[in-house]
N, CA and C atoms as an extended XYZ file, in Angstrom:
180
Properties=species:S:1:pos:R:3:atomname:S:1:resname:S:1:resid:I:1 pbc="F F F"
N         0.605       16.616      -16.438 N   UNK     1
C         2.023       16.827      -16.287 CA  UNK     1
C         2.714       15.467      -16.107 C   UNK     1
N         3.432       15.159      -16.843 N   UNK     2
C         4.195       13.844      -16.612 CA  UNK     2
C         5.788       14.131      -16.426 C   UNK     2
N         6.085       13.012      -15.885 N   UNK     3
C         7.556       13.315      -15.385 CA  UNK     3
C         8.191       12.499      -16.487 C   UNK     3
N         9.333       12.873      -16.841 N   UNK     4
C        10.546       12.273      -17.726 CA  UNK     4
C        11.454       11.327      -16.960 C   UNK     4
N        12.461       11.431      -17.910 N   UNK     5
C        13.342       10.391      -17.743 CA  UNK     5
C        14.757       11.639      -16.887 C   UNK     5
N        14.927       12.503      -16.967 N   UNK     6
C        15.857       13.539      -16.647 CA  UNK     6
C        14.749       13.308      -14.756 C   UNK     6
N        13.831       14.146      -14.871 N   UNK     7
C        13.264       14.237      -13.390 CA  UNK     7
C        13.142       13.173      -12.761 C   UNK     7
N        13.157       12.013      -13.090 N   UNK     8
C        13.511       10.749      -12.591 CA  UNK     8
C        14.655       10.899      -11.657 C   UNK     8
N        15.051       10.576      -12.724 N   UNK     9
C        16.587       10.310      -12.353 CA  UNK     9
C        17.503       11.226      -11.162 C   UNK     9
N        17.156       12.768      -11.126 N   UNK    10
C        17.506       13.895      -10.349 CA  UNK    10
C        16.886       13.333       -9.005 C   UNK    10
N        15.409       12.999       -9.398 N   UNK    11
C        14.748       12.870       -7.822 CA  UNK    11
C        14.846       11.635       -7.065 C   UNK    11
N        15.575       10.450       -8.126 N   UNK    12
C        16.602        9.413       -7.398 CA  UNK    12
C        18.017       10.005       -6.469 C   UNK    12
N        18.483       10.862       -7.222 N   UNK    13
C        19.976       11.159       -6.851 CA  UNK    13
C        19.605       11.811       -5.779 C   UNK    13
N        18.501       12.939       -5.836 N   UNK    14
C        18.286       13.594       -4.156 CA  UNK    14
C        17.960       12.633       -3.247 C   UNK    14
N        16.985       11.875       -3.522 N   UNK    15
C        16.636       10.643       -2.510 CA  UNK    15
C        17.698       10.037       -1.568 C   UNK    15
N        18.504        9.635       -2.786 N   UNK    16
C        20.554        9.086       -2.475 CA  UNK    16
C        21.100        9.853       -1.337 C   UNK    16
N        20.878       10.976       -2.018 N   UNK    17
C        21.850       12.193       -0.879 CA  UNK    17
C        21.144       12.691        0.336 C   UNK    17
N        19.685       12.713        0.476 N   UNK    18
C        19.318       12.637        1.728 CA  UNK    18
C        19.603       11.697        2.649 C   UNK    18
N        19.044       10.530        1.991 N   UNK    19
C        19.143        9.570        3.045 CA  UNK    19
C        20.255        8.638        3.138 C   UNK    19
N        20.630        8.574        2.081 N   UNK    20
C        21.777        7.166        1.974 CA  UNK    20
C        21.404        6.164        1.763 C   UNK    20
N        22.509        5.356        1.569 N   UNK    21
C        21.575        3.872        0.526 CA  UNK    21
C        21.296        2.966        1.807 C   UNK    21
N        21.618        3.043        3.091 N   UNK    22
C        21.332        2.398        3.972 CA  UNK    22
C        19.440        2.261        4.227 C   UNK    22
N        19.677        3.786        4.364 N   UNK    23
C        18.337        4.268        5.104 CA  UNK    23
C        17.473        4.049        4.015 C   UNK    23
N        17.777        4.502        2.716 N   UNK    24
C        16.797        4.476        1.867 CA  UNK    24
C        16.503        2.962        0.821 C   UNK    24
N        16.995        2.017        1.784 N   UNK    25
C        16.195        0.649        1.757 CA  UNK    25
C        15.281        0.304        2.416 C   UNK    25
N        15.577        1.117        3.753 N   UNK    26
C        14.089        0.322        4.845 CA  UNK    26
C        13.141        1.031        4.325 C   UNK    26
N        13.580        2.638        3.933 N   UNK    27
C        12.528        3.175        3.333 CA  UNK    27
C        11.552        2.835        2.492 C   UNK    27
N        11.951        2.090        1.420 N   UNK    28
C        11.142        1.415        0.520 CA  UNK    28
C        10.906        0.125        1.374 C   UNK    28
N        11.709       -0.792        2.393 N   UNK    29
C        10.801       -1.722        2.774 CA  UNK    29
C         9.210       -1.577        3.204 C   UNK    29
N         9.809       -0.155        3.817 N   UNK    30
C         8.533       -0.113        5.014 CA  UNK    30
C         7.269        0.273        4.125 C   UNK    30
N         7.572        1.274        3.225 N   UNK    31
C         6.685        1.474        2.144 CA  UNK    31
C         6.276        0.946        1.549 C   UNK    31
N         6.782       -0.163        1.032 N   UNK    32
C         6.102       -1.576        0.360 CA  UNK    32
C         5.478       -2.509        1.353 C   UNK    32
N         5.575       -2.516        2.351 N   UNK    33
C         4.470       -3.207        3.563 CA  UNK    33
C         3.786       -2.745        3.584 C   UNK    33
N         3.492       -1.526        3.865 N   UNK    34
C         2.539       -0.447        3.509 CA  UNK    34
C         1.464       -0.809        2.925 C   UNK    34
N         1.781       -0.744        1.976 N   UNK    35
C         1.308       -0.809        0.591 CA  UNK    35
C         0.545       -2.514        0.760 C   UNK    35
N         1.406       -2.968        1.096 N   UNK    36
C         1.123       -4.176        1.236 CA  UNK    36
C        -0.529       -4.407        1.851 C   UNK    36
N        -0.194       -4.194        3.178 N   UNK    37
C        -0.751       -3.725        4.342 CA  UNK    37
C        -2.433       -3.232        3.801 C   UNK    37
N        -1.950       -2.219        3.237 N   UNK    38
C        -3.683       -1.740        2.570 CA  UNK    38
C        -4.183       -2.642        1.998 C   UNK    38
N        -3.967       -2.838        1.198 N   UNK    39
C        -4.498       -3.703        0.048 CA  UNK    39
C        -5.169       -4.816        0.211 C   UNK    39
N        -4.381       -5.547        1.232 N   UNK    40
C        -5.105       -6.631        2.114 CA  UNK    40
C        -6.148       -6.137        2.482 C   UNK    40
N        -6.233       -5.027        3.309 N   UNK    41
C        -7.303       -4.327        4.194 CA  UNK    41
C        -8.315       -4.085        3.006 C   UNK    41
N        -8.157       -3.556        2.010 N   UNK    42
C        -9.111       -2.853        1.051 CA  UNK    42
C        -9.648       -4.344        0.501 C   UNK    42
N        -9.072       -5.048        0.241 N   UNK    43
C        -9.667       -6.915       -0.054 CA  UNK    43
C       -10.465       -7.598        0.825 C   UNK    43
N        -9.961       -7.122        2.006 N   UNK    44
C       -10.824       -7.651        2.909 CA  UNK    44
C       -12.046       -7.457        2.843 C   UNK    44
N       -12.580       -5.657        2.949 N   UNK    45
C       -13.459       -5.036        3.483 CA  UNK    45
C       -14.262       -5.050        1.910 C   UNK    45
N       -13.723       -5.139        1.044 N   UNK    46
C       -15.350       -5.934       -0.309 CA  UNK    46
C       -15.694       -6.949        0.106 C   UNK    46
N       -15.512       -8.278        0.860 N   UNK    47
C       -15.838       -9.158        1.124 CA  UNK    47
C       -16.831       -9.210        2.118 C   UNK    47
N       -18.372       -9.414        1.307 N   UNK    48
C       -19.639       -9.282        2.585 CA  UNK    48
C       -19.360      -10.392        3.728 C   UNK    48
N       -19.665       -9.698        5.014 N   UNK    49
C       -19.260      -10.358        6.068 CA  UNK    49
C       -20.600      -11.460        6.469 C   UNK    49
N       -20.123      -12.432        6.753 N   UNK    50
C       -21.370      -13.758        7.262 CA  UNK    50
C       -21.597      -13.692        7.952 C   UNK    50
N       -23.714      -13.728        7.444 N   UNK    51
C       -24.340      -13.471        9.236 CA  UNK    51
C       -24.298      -14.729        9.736 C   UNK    51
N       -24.750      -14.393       11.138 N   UNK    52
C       -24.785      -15.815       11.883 CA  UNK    52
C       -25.707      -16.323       11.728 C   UNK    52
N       -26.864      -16.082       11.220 N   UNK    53
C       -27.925      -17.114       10.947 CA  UNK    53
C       -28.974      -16.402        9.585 C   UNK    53
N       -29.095      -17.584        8.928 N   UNK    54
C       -29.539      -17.303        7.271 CA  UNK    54
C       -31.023      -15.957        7.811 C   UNK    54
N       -31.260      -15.671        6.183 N   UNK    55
C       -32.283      -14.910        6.516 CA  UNK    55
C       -33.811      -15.033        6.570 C   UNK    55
N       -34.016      -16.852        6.370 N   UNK    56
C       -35.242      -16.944        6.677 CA  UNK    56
C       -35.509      -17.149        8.539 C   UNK    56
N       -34.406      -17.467        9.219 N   UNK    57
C       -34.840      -17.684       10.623 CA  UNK    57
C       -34.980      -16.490       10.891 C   UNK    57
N       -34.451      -15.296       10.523 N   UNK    58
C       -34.526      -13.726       10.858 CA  UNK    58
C       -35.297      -13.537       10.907 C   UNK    58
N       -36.827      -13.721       10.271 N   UNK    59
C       -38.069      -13.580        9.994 CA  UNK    59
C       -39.238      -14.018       10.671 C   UNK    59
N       -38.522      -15.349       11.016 N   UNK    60
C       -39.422      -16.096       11.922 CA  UNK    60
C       -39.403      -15.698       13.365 C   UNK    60
């Protein structure tokens, strides 16, 4: 199911009329930090974490 260019546009104008153009800036600020926010986190956490000491002293 894909959305058009008509359902776009309607579900902008409700957006408008709920909130107002005030409110519905922080809205998208906060949502784009968000967003932000993860992504970092999800970048982070592929990154294997460093042991403190290699793995031949582990052994010994």
């Amino acid at each position: 199911m894909r959305l058009g260019t008509t359902e776009i546009i309607l579900i902008i104008v409700l957006a408008l009329v709920l909130f107002g153009g005030g409110k519905l800036a922080g809205v998208g600020k906060a949502l784009g930090k968000s967003i932000k926010d993860f992504k970092s986190e999800v970048k982070d956490e592929e990154k294997p974490e460093k042991k403190d000491q290699p793995d031949d002293q582990e052994k010994a």
